[in-house]
Residue frames as a rotation matrix with the C-alpha (Angstrom) as fourth column:
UNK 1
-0.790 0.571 0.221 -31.39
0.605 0.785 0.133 -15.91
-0.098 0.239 -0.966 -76.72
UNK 2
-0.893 0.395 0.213 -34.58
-0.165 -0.730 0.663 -14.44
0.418 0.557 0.718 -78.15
UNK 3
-0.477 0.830 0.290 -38.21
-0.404 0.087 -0.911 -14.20
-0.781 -0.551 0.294 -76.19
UNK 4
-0.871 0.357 0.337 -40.26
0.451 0.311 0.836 -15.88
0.194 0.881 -0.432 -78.55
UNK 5
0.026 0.966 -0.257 -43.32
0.972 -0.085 -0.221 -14.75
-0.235 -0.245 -0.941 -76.55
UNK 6
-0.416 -0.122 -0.901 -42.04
0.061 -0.992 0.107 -10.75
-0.907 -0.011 0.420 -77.53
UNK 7
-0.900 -0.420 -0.115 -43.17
-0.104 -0.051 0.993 -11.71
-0.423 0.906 0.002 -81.00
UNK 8
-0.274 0.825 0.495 -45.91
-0.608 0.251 -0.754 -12.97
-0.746 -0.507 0.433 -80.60
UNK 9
0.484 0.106 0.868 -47.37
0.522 0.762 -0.384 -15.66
-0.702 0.639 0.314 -83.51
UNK 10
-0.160 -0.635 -0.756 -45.12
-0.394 -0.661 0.639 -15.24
-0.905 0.400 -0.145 -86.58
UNK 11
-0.364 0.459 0.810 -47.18
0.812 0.583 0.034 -16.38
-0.457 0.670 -0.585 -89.17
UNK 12
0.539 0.221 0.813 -47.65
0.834 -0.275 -0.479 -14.67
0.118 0.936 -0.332 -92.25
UNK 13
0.311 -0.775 -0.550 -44.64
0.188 -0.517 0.835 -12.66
-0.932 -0.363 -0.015 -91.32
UNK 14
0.817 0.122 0.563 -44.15
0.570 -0.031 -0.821 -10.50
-0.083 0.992 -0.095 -94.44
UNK 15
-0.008 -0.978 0.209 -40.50
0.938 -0.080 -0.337 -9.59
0.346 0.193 0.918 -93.91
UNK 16
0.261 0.136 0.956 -41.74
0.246 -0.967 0.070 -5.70
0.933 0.217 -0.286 -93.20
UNK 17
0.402 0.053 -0.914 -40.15
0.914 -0.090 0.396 -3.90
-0.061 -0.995 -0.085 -89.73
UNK 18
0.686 0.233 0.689 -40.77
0.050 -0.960 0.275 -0.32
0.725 -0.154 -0.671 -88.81
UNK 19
0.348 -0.433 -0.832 -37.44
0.922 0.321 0.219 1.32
0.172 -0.843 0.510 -86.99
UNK 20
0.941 -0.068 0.332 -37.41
-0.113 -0.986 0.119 4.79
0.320 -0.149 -0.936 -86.13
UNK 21
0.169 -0.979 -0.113 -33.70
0.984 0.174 -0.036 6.10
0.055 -0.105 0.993 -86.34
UNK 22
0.189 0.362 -0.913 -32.08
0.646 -0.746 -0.162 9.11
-0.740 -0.559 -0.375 -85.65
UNK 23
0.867 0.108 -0.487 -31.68
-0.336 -0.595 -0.730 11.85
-0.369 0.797 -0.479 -88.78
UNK 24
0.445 -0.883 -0.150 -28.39
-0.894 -0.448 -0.012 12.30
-0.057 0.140 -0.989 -88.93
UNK 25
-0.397 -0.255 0.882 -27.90
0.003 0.960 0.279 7.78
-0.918 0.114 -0.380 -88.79
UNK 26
0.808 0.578 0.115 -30.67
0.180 -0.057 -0.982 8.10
-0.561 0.814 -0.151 -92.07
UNK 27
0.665 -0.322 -0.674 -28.48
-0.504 -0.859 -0.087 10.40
-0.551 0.398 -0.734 -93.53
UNK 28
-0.048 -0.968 -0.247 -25.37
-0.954 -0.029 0.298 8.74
-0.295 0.250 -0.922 -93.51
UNK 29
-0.439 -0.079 0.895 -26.74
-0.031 0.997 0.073 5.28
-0.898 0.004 -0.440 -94.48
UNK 30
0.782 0.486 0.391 -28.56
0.459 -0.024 -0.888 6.83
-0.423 0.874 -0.242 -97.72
UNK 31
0.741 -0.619 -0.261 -25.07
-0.651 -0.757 -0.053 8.19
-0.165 0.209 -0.964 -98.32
UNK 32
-0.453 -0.877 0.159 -23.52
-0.767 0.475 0.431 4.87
-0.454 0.073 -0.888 -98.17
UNK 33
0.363 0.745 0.560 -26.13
0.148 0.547 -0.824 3.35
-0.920 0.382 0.089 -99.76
UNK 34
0.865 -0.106 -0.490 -25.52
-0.471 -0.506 -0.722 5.83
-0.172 0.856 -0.488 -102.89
UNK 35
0.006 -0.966 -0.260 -21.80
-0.920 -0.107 0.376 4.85
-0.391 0.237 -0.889 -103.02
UNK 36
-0.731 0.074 0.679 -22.97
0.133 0.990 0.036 1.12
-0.669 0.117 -0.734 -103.45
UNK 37
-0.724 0.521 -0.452 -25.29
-0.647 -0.285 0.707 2.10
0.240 0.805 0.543 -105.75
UNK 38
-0.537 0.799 -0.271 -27.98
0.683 0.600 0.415 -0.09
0.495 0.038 -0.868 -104.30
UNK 39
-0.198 0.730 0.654 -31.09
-0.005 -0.668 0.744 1.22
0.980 0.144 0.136 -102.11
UNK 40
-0.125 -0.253 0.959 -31.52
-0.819 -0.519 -0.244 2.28
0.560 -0.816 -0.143 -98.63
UNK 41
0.641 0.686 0.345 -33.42
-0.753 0.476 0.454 -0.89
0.147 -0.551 0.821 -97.74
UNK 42
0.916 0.177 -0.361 -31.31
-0.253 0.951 -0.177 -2.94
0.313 0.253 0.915 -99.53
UNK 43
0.005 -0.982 0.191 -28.15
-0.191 -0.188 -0.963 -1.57
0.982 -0.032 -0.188 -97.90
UNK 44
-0.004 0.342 0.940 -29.87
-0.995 -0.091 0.029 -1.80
0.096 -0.935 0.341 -94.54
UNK 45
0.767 0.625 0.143 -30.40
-0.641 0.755 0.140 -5.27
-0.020 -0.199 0.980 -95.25
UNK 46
0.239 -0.865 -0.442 -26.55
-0.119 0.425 -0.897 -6.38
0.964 0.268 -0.001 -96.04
UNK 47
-0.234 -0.472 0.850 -25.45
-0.855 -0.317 -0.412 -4.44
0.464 -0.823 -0.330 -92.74
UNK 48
0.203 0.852 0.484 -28.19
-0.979 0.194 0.069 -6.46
-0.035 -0.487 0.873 -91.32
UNK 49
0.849 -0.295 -0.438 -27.30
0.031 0.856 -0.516 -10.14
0.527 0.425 0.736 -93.01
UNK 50
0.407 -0.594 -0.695 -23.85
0.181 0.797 -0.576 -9.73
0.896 0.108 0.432 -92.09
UNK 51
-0.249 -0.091 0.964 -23.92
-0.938 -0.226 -0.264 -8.51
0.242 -0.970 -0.029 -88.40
UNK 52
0.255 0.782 0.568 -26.00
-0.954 0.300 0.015 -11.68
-0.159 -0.546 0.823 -87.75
């Protein structure tokens, strides 16, 4: 279950979230990114979509 209070008001939430990873994870996700031919974000975001 998720704290709502960690969030704090989520209004005008503009989709945008800052995650500091290590190189060498970068690396290999702009490498599997390339093979899909899509873009880093938007590969981040599949992973993302279908973990959840």
């Amino acid at each position: 279950m998720v704290n709502s209070l960690a969030f704090g008001n989520l209004q005008g939430n503009d989709g945008e979230l800052l995650v500091r990873i290590p190189k060498s994870l970068h690396c290999r996700l702009i490498e599997k990114a390339e093979v899909e031919c899509v873009s880093l974000n938007q590969y981040i975001v599949y992973l993302l979509g279908k973990s959840a």
